[in-house]
C-alpha positions as CSV (number, residue, x, y, z in Angstrom):
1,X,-50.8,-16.4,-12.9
2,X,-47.1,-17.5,-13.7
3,X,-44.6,-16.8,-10.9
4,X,-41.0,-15.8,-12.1
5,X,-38.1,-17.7,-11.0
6,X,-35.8,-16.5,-8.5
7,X,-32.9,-14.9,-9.8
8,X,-29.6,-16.8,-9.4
9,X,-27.5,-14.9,-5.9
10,X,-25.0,-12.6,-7.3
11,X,-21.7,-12.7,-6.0
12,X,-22.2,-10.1,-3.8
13,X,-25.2,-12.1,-2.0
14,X,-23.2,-14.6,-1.7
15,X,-20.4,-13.5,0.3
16,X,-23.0,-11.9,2.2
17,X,-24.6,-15.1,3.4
18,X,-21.7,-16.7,4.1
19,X,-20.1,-14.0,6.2
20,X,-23.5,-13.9,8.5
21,X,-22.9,-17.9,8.8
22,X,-19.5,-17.5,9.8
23,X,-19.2,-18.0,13.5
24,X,-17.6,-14.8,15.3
25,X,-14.6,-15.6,17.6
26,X,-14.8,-15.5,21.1
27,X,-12.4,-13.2,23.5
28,X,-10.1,-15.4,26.0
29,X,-9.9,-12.4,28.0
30,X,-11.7,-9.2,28.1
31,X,-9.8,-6.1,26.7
32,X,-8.3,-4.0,29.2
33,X,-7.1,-0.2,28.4
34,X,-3.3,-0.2,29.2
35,X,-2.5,2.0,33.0
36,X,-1.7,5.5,32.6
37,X,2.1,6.2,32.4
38,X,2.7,7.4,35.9
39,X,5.5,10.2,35.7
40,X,7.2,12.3,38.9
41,X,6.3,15.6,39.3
42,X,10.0,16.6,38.8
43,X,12.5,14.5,37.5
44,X,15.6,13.6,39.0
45,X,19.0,15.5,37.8
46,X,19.7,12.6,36.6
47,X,16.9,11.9,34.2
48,X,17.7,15.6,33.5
49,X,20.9,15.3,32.3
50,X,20.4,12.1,30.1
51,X,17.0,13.9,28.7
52,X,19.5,16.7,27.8
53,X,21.8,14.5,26.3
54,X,19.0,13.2,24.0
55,X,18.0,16.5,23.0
56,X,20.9,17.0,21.9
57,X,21.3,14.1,19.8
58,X,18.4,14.3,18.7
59,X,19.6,18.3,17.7
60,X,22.3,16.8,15.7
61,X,20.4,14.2,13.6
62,X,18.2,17.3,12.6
63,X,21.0,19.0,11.7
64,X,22.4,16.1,10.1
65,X,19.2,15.7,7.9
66,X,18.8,19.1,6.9
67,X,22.5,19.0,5.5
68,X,21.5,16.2,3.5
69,X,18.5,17.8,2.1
70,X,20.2,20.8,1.3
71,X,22.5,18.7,-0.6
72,X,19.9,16.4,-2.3
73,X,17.8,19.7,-3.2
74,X,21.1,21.2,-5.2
75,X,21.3,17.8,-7.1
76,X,18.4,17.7,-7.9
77,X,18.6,21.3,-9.4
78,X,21.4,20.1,-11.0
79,X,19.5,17.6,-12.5
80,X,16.7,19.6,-14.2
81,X,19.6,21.9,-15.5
82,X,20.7,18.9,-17.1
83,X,18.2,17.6,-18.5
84,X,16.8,21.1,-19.8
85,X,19.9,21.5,-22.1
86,X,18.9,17.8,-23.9
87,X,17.2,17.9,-26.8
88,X,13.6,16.7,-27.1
C-alpha cells in the first residue's frame, strides 16, 4: 500500500503555527479597574454657576451649528437646482 505525501502547509497553516510559537507577553502589573468618580451629593453654588455657564455655552455652539446647517442645507439645494438645469 502506497502512502500519499503530505500536502505542502497552506498559508493559512502557516501563520497558524507560528502565532501558537510566538511567546505571549507578560503583565508588569496586574490591571486594575479605575476608582469610581466620587461626586457630592449637592454641588456647591459655585460649581452651580460655572455648570450653568457651560450649559450655556454649550447652548450657543448648538445654536451656532444649527445655523450653519441650515445654511449648508440651502446651498446645497442650490446646488441640485444648479445642476438640474445642465444639460446631460
Amino acid at each position: 500500500m502506497e502512502t500519499k505525501p503530505k500536502p505542502k502547509p497552506s498559508a493559512r497553516e502557516k501563520a497558524e503555527e507560528f502565532a501558537r510559537n510566538v511567546p505571549k507577553p507578560k503583565l508588569s502589573q496586574p490591571l486594575k479597574a479605575p476608582p469610581a468618580e466620587r461626586r457630592p451629593k449637592e454641588p456647591p453654588l459655585a460649581d452651580a454657576s460655572a455648570e450653568a455657564e457651560r450649559d450655556r455655552a454649550d447652548m450657543e455652539e448648538i445654536k451656532r451649528r444649527e445655523k450653519q446647517h441650515n445654511e449648508d442645507v440651502l446651498r446645497v439645494k442650490d446646488i441640485k437646482d444648479f445642476l438640474s438645469q445642465l444639460p446631460h
